[in-house]
VMD Tcl script that draws the C-alpha trace (Angstrom):
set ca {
  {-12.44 -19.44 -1.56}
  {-11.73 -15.92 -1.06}
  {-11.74 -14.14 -4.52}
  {-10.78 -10.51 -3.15}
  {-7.02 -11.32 -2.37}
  {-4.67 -13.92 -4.17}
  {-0.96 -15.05 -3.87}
  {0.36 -15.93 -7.11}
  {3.78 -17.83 -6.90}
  {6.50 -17.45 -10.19}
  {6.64 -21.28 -10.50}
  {3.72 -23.67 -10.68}
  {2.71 -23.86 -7.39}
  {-0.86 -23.12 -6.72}
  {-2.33 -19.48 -6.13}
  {-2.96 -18.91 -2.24}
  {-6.56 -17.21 -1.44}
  {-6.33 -17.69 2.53}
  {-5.57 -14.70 3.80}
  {-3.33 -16.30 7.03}
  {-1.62 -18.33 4.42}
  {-1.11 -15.60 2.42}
  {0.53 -13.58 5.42}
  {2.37 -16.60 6.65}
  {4.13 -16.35 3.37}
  {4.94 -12.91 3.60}
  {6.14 -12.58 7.03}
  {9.70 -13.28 5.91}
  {9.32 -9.77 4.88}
  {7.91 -8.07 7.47}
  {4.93 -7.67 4.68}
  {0.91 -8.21 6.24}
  {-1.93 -7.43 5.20}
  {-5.47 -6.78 7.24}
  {-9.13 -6.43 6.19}
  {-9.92 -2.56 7.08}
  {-13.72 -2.60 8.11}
  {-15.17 0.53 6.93}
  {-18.94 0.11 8.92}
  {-18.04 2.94 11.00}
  {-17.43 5.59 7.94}
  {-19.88 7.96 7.19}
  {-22.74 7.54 4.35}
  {-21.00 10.66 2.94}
  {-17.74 9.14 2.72}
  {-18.77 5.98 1.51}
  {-20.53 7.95 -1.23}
  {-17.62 9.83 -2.07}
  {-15.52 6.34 -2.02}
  {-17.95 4.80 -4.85}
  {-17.88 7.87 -7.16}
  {-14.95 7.58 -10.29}
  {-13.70 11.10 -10.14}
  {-13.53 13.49 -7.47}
  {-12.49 17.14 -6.44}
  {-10.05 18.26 -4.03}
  {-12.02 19.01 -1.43}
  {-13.80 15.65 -1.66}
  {-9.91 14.19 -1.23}
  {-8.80 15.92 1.23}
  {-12.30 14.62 2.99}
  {-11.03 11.41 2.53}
  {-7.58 11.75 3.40}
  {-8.32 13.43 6.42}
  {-10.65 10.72 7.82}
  {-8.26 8.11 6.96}
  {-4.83 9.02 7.59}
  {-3.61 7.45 10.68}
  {-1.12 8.91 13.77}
  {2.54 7.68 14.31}
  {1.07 5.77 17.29}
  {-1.03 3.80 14.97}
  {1.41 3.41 11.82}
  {3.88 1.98 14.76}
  {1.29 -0.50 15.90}
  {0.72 -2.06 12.32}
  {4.63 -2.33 11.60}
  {5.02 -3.63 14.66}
  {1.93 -6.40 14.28}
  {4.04 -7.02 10.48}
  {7.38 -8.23 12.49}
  {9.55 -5.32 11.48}
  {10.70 -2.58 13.51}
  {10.96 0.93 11.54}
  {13.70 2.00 10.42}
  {13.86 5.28 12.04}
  {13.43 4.69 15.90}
  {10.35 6.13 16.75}
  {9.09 6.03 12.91}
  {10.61 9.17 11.85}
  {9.54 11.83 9.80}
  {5.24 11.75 9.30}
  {5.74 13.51 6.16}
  {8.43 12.45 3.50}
  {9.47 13.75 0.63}
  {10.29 11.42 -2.53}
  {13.22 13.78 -4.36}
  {12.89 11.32 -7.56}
  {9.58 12.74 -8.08}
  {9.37 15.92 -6.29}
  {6.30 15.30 -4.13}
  {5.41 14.16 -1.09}
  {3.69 11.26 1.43}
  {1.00 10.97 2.23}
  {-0.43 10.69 -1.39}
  {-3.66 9.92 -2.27}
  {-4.15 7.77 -5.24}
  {-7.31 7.70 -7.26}
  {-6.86 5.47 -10.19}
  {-8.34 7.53 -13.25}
  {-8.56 6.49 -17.16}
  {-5.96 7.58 -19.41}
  {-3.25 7.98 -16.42}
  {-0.01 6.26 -17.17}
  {1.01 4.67 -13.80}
  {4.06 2.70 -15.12}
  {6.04 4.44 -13.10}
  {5.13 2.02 -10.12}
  {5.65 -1.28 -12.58}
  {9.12 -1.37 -11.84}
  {10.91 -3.25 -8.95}
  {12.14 -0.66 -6.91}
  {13.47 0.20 -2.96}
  {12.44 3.79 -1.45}
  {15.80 5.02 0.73}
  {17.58 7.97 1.99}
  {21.11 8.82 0.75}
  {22.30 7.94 3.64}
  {20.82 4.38 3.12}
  {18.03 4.20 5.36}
  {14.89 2.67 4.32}
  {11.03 4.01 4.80}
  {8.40 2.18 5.84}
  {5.13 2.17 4.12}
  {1.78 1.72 5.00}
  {-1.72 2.48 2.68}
  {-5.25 1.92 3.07}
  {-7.16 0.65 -0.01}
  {-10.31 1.63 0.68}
  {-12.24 1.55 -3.14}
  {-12.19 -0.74 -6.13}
  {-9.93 -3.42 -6.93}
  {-6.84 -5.09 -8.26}
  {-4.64 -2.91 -7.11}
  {-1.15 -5.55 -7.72}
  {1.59 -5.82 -4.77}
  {4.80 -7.41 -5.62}
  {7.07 -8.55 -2.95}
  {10.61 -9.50 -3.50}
  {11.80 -12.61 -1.35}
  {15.29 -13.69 -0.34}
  {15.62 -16.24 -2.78}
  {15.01 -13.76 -5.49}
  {11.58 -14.78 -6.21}
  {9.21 -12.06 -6.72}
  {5.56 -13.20 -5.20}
  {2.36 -11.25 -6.70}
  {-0.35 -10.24 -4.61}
  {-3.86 -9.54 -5.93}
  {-6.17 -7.08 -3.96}
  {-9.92 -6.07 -4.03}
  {-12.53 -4.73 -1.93}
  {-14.96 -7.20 -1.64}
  {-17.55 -4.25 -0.84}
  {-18.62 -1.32 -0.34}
  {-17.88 -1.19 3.49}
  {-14.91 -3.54 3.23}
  {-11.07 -2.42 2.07}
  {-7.75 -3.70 2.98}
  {-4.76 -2.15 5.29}
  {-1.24 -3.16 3.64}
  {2.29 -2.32 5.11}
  {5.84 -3.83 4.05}
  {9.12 -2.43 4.07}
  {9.99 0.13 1.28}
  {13.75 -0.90 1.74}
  {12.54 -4.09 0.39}
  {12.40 -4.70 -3.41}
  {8.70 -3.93 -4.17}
  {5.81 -2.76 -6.83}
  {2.43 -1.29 -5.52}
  {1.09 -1.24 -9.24}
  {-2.65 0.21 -10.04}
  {-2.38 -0.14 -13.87}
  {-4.65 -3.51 -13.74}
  {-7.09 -1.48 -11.25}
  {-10.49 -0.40 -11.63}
  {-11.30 3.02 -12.81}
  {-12.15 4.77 -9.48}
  {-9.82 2.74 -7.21}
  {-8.43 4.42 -3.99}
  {-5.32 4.29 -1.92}
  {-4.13 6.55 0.83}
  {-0.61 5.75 1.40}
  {2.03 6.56 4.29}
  {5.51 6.54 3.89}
  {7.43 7.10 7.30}
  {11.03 7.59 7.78}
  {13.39 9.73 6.74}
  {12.39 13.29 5.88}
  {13.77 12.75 1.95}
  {14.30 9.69 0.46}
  {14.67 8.06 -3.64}
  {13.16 5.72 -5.14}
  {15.74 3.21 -7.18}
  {15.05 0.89 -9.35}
  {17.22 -2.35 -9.21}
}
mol new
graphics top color blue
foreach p $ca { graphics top sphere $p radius 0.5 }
foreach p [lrange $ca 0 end-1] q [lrange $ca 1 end] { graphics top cylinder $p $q radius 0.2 }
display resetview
């Protein structure tokens, strides 16, 4: 049984811990997710991912090894099922207006933060309508908490941790889809690097 990702269903079926099964379910979506193998990362980096705090320049280390090129982003929506919703992907960097800052953001879970903010269904679009796509790396710690919103209005819950040092998790769905990426149940220390493609602004609403 695989303990570092679980599908919990809002009725009393049973949890999923097989990661096809797992992705089977969520392919309605256009939602996958894929074990990120982190052998080939430096000893530095995987230092810096096991320490709890860190400074600037030891994020922007990070980010910069990890973010990944629109030919690559592309690639992993395309392996989901979806095609993005800008042709071509769209704008690398995106601004969310709601908040005032922009993607790519690098998340380091850290006592004391309030990240409520996230615990909300919500969908990430432009005035115009048009949806972002979103794609993170969790590359330290665990439970960080995805919630997927299906057609029939069920809302599945997906558990996530790394099982090691040298193992994290790539995760991409469709931010036009009702969804929560929540890090308030994660680990002090936990890390995400997350991409959001599309248009150049965008909201995020809560429904």
């Amino acid at each position: 049984m695989n303990h570092n990702i679980r599908l919990d269903y809002p009725d009393e079926r049973e949890s999923l811990y097989s990661l096809d099964e797992i992705n089977n379910e969520l392919s309605i979506i256009g939602t996958k997710a894929c074990v990120l193998d982190l052998n080939d990362v430096s000893e530095e980096l995987i230092q810096l991912l096991n320490k709890q705090t860190l400074s600037k320049n030891e994020k922007d280390k990070i980010m910069d090894h990890f973010l990944l090129p629109i030919d690559k982003l592309l690639n992993i929506i395309d392996d989901a099922g979806r095609k993005p919703h800008v042709e071509g992907g769209g704008e690398l960097s995106t601004t969310v207006t709601t908040f005032g800052y922009s993607y790519p953001q690098f998340y380091l879970a850290e006592k004391g933060v309030d990240y409520s903010r996230f615990d909300n269904l919500h969908i990430n679009i432009s005035n115009d309508g048009t949806g972002v796509d979103e794609v993170l790396q969790f590359v330290s710690g665990k439970e960080f908490v995805m919630h997927q919103y299906l057609p029939d209005k069920k809302v599945l819950k997906v558990h996530f941790s790394c099982a090691d040092e040298y193992t994290g998790w790539i995760i991409t769905y469709n931010g036009k889809n009702p969804h929560i990426g929540s890090l308030t149940s994660a680990s002090i220390g936990t890390k995400l690097i997350v991409q959001v493609i599309g248009p150049k602004e965008w909201e995020m609403k809560y429904i």
